[in-house]
C-alpha positions in Angstrom: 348.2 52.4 50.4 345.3 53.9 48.3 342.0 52.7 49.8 339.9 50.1 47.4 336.4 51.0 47.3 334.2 47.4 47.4 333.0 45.9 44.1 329.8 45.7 43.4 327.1 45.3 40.5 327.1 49.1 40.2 330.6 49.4 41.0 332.9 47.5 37.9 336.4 48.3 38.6 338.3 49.4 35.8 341.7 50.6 35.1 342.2 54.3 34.1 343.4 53.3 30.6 341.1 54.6 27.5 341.9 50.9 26.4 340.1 49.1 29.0 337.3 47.2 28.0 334.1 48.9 27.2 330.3 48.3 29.3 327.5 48.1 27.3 324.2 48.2 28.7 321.9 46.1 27.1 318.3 47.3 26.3 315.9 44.4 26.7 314.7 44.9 23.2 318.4 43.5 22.0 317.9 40.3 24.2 314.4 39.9 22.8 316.1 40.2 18.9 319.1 38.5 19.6 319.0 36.2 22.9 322.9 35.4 21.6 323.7 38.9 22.2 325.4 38.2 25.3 328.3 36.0 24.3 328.8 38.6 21.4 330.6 41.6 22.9 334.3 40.2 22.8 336.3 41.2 25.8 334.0 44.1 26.8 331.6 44.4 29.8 327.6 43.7 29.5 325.5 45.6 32.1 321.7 44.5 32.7 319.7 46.8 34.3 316.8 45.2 36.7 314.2 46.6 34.7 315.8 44.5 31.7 314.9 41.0 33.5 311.7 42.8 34.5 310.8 43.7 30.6 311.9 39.6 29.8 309.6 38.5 32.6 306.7 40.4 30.9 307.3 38.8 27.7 308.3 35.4 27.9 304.8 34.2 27.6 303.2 33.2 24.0 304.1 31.5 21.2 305.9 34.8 19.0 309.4 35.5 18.1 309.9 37.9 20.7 308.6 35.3 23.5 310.5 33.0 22.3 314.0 34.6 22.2 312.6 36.2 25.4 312.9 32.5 27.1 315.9 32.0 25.3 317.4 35.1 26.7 316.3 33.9 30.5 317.5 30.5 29.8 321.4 32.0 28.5 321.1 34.2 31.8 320.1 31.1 34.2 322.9 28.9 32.7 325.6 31.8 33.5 324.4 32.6 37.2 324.3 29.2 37.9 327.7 28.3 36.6 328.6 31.4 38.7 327.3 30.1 41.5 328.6 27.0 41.7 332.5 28.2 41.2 332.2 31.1 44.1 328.3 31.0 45.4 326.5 34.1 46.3 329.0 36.4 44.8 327.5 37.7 41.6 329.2 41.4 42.2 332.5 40.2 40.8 331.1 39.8 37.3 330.2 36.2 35.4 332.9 35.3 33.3 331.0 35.3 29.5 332.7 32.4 27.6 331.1 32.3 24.1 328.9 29.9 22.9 331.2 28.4 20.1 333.9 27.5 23.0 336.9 29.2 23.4 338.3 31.2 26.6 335.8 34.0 28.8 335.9 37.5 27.6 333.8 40.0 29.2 332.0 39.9 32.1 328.5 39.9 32.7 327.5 42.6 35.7 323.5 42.2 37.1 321.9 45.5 38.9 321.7 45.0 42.3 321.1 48.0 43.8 318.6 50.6 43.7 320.1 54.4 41.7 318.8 58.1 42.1 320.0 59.7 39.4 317.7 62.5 38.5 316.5 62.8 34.9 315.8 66.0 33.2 311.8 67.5 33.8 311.4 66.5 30.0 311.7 62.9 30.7 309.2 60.9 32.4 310.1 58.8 35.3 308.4 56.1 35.4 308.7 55.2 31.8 310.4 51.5 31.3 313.2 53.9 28.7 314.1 56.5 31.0 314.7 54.3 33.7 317.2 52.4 31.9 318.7 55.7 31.0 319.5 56.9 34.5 321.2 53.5 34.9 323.5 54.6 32.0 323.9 58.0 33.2 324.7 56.6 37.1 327.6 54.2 35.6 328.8 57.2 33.5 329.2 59.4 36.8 330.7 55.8 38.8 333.5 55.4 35.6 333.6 58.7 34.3 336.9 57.1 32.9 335.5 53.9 31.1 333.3 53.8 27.9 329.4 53.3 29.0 327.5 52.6 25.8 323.6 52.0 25.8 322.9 49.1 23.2 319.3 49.6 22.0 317.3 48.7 19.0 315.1 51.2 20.0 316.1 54.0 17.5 313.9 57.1 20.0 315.6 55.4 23.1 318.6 56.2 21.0 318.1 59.7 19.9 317.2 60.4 23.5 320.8 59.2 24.8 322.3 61.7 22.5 320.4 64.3 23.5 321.7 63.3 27.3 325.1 63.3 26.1 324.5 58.9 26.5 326.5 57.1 24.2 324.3 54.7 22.2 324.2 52.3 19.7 322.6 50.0 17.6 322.8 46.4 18.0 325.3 45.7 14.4 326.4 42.4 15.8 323.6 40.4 13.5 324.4 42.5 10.6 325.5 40.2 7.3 326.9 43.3 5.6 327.5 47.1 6.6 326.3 48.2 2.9 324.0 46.2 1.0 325.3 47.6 -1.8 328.1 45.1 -1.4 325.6 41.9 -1.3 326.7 39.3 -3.9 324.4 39.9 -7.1 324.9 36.4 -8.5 326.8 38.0 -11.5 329.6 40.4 -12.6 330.3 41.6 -16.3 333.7 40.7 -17.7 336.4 43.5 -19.0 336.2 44.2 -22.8 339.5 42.4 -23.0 339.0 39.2 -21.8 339.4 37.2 -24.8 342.3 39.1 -25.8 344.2 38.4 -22.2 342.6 34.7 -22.3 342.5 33.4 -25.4 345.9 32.0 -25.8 346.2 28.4 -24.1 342.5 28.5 -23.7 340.5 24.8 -23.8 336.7 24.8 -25.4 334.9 21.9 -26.2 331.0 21.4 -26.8 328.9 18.9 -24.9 325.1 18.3 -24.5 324.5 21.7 -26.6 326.5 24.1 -24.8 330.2 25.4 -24.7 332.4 24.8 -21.9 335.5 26.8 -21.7 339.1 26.2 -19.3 340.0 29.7 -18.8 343.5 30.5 -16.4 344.5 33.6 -14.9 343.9 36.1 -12.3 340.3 36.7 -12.8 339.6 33.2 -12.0 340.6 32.8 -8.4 337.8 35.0 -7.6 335.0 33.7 -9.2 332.6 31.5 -7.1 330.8 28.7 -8.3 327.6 29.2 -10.3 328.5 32.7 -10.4 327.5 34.4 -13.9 329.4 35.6 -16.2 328.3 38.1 -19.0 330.5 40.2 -21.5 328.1 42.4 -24.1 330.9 43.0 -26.2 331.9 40.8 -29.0 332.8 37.2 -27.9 333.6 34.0 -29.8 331.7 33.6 -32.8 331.1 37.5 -32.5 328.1 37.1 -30.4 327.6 38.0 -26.8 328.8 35.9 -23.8 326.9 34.0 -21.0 328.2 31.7 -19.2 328.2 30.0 -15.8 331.3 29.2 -13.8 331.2 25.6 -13.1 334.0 24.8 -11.3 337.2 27.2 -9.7 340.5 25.2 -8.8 342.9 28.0 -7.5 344.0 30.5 -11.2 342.1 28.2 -13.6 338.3 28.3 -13.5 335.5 26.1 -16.1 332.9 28.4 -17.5 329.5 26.8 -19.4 327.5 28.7 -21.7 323.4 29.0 -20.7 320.5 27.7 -22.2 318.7 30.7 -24.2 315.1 31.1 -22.6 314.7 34.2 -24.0 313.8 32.0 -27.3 310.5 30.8 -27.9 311.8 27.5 -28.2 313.2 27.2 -24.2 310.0 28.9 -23.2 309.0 27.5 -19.7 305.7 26.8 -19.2 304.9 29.4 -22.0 306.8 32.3 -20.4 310.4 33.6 -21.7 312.9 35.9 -19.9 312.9 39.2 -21.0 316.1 40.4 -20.3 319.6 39.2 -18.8 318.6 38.3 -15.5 315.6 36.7 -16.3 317.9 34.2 -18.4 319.8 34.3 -15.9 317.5 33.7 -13.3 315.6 30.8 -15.3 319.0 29.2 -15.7 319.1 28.5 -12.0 315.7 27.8 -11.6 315.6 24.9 -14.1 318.9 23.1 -13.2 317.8 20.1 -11.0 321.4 19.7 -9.7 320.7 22.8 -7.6 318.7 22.5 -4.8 319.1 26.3 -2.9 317.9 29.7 -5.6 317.4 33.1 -4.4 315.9 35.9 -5.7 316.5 39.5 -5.0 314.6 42.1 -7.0 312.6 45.2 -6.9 308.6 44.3 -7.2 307.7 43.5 -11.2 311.2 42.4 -11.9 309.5 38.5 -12.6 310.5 36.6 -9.5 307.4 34.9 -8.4 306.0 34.5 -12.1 309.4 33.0 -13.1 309.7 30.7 -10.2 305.8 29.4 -10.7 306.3 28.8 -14.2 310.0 27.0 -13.6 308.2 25.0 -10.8 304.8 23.7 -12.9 307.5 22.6 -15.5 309.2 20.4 -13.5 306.4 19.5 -11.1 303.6 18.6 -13.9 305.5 17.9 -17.4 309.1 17.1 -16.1 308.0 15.0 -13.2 311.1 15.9 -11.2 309.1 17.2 -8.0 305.9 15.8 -6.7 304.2 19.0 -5.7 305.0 23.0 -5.4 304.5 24.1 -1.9 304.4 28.1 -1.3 304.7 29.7 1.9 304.9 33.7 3.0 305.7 35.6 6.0 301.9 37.6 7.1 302.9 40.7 7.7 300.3 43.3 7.1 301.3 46.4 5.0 298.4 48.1 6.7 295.9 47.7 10.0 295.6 43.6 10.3 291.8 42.9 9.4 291.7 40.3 12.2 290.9 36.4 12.7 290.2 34.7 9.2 288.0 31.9 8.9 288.1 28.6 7.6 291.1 25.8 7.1 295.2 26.9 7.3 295.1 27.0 3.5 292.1 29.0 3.4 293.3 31.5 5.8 296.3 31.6 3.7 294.7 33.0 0.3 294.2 36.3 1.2 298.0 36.4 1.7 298.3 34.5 -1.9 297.1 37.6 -4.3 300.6 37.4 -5.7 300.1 33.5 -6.5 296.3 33.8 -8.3 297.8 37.1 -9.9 300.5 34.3 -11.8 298.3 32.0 -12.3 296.4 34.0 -14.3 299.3 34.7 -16.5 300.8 31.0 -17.1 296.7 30.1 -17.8 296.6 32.3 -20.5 300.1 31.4 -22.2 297.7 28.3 -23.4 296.1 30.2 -26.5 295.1 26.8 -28.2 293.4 24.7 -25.1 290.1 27.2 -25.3 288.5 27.7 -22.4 287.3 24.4 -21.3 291.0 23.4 -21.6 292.3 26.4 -19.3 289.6 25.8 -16.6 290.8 22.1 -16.6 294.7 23.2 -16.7 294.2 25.7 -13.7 292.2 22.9 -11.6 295.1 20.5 -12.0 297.7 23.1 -11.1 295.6 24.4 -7.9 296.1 20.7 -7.3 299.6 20.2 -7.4 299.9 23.8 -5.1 299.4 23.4 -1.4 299.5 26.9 0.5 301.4 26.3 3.8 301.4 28.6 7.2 305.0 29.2 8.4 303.3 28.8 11.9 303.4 25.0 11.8 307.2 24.3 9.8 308.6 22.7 12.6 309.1 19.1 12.3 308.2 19.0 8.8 310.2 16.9 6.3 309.4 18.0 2.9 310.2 14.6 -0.2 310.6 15.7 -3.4 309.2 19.2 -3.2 309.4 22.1 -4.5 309.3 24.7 -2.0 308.7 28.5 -3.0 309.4 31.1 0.5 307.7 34.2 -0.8 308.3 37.7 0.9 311.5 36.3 2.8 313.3 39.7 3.4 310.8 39.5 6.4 312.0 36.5 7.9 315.4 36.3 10.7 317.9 34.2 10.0 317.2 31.6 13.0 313.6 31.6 10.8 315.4 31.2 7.6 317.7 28.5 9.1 314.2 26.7 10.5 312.4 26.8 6.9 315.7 26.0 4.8 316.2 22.6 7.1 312.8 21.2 6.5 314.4 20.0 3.0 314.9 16.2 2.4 315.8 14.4 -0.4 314.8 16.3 -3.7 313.7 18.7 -2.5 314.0 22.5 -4.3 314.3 25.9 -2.0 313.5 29.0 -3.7 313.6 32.5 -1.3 312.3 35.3 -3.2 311.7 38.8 -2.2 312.8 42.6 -2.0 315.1 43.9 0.7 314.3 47.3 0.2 310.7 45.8 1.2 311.0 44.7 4.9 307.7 45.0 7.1 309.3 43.6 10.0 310.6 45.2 13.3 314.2 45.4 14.3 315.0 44.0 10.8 317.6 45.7 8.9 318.5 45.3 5.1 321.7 44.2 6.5 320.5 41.9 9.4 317.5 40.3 7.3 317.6 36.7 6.8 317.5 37.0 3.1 320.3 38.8 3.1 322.3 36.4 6.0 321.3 32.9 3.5 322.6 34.9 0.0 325.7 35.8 1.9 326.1 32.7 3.7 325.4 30.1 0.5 327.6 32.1 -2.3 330.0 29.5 -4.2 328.4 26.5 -2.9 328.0 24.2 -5.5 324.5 23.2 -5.5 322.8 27.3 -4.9 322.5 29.8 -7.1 321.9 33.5 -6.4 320.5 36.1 -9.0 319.8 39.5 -8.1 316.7 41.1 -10.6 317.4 44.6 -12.0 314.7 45.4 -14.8 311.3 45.5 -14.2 308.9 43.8 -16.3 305.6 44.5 -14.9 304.0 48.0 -16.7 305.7 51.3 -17.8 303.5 52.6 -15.5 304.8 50.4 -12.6 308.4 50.8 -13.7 308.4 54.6 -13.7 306.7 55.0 -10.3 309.4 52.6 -9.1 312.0 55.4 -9.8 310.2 58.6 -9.3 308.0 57.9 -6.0 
């Protein structure tokens, strides 16, 4: 009989199988992002180092992100060892079965440091840094399973690079990740082959209603179009003019498509402004439809978003009457050193953080050639009337009535933020998330894990959103070439 060495929290039996389920060791940093993180490993192992419950200790308190998931994290951990204990108490060296949060039956198993390790590090590394601690953890369990995959999880991209240089196998946390490639994001739109009307036109229904063309089209194409999708073909269409349309409605191979309203003509102009170019339309399409209460908008900065968003919102808010007031709100994230403690009330401490609003302004005050000055200054008091500047620091609890709600800057917000700010919407109420994801001033936030890019991804084809994502910009040629070359 082969002699059974006992189990302990440094100890995880394993079978000698290259299949067996992998341990990860969790860097507190992946807690502190995602306190979820521990139901999210599937059948594999989670290892906590000591100095991980130490580093959560040390930053529960405040009222941040980070402290909060910090809690969160403790509070995920408590529930587990307490469960534990009650099914088989004192005996934590076994592993805690990890059932996941949406139900369903354990995976992994969750294994605690109990004991203390002297693995020596190289000269190089320092030991008493927090980092290289939790390295010779890693390295110890390598040298206990030298037949089981031992992975470091770690946000920390140096922690990382410093694993591989150790021969440590390390990873990023991809768990919260949306999308891989952000190239594959949903744009909002897709240009149709050359030959669509040739391959659709026969059996095809059109009828007009309410000044625009609605067209029945069947056949492959249409089972994967999403609703409010767009729809553009350059090429000559019906009438030998271009094509842009809106899918309205998908029922397995046959699909209803709806021409737009043209804002690029004087005529549609919104609040004085016109779209410049396809996405614009586009974009002013979705912003103007009061059926749809959920719009993003992706784009590159001077593509328009914020100036087409303002100008959509006063048209509704002040001549329409369809919202009551426009309420803006922005993530503060300094690009640079953070000057400090602002004075004054929430919306004052706000307006340095609102250039980009004034900056508008200015522009939909000036569309108003015939008012004269008097007129303006009285146009732009009413408007700075009917825009309240909000702080996202006190969202919770809030019910917004019949608002219209602009989230500037959102690539910098999580999704659990995201989710927080998109559920403060009653009845009538408009969301509108604009911002750049190639622009995120957060830490630990990814293009793919950002929450702008988790609510596009989330929210395609539902039948009151729409998504567009901003190609041209619009702002100077001066702008637009250094947004290519630098």
């Amino acid at each position: 009989m082969v002699e059974r060495k006992p189990r302990s929290a440094l100890h995880v039996d394993a079978p000698l199988k290259t299949s067996s389920p992998k341990l990860f060791v969790l860097d507190t940093n992946v807690l502190m992002h995602d306190p979820t993180s521990l139901f999210r490993f599937e059948e594999h192992d989670i290892f906590l180092p000591m100095l991980t419950l130490e580093e959560l200790d040390n930053n529960k308190k405040g009222t941040t992100e980070v402290a909060r998931n910090a809690r969160q994290a403790s509070r995920y951990l408590d529930e587990l060892v307490t469960a534990a204990s009650a099914i088989s108490p004192g005996n934590m060296s076994a592993g805690i079965p990890l059932k996941p949060r949406s139900g369903g039956a354990a995976s992994g198993r969750l294994f605690v440091q109990t004991e203390a390790i002297s693995t020596t590090l190289p000269p190089s590394l320092a030991g008493g840094k927090a980092d290289n601690q939790i390295i010779s953890v890693v390295m110890h369990l390598q040298k206990v399973h030298p037949n089981r995959s031992v992975i470091l999880v770690s946000k920390d991209i140096n922690m990382r690079i410093k694993s591989h240089a150790l021969g440590i196998a390390a990873e990023d946390y991809f768990n919260d990740k949306v999308l891989e490639d952000t190239d594959l994001l949903y744009s909002g739109m897709r240009e149709l082959p050359a030959d669509f009307w040739d391959r659709h036109a026969k059996g095809m229904e059109s009828w007009q209603q309410g000044g625009l063309t609605y067209y029945r089209v069947t056949g492959p194409l249409s089972a994967s179009l999403l609703v409010n999708e767009f729809l553009y073909l350059e090429g000559k269409g019906p009438g030998e003019a271009p094509l842009y349309s809106m899918v309205k409605e998908v029922s397995g191979r046959t699909a209803l498509l709806q021409t737009l309203k043209d804002y690029t003509h004087q005529k549609n102009n919104v609040w004085g402004i016109t779209a410049r170019n396809r996405e614009q339309n586009f974009a002013l399409n979705l912003l103007m439809n009061p059926e749809l209460d959920f719009v993003t908008l992706l784009g590159q900065a001077g593509t328009g978003k914020t100036l087409l968003t303002l100008a959509a919102g006063l048209m509704q808010t002040l001549e329409f009457k369809v919202y009551s007031e426009i309420i803006m709100t922005r993530v503060t994230v300094p690009v640079g050193e953070d000057i400090g403690f602002l004075p004054g009330t929430e919306e004052e401490k706000m307006n340095p953080w609102m250039g980009a609003l004034e900056d508008n302004l200015d522009v939909l005050n000036k569309t108003d050639d015939e008012a004269g000055e008097w007129g303006r200054a009285a146009t732009r008091d009413l408007i700075r009337s009917r825009i309240k500047v909000k702080s996202l620091n006190f969202m919770r609890g809030r019910t917004f009535i019949n608002k219209y709600l602009i989230i500037d800057e959102a690539q910098n917000l999580t999704p659990k933020q995201m989710k927080t700010l998109i559920t403060r919407a009653g009845p009538g109420t408009k969301v509108v998330c604009l911002g750049n994801i190639a622009q995120i001033d957060t830490p630990y936030l990814t293009e793919g894990s950002s929450g702008l890019t988790y609510v596009v991804d989330r929210f395609k084809g539902w039948t009151h959103s729409g998504h567009v994502t901003l190609q041209r910009g619009e702002r100077s040629r001066l702008a637009d070439h250094a947004a290519e070359v630098l």
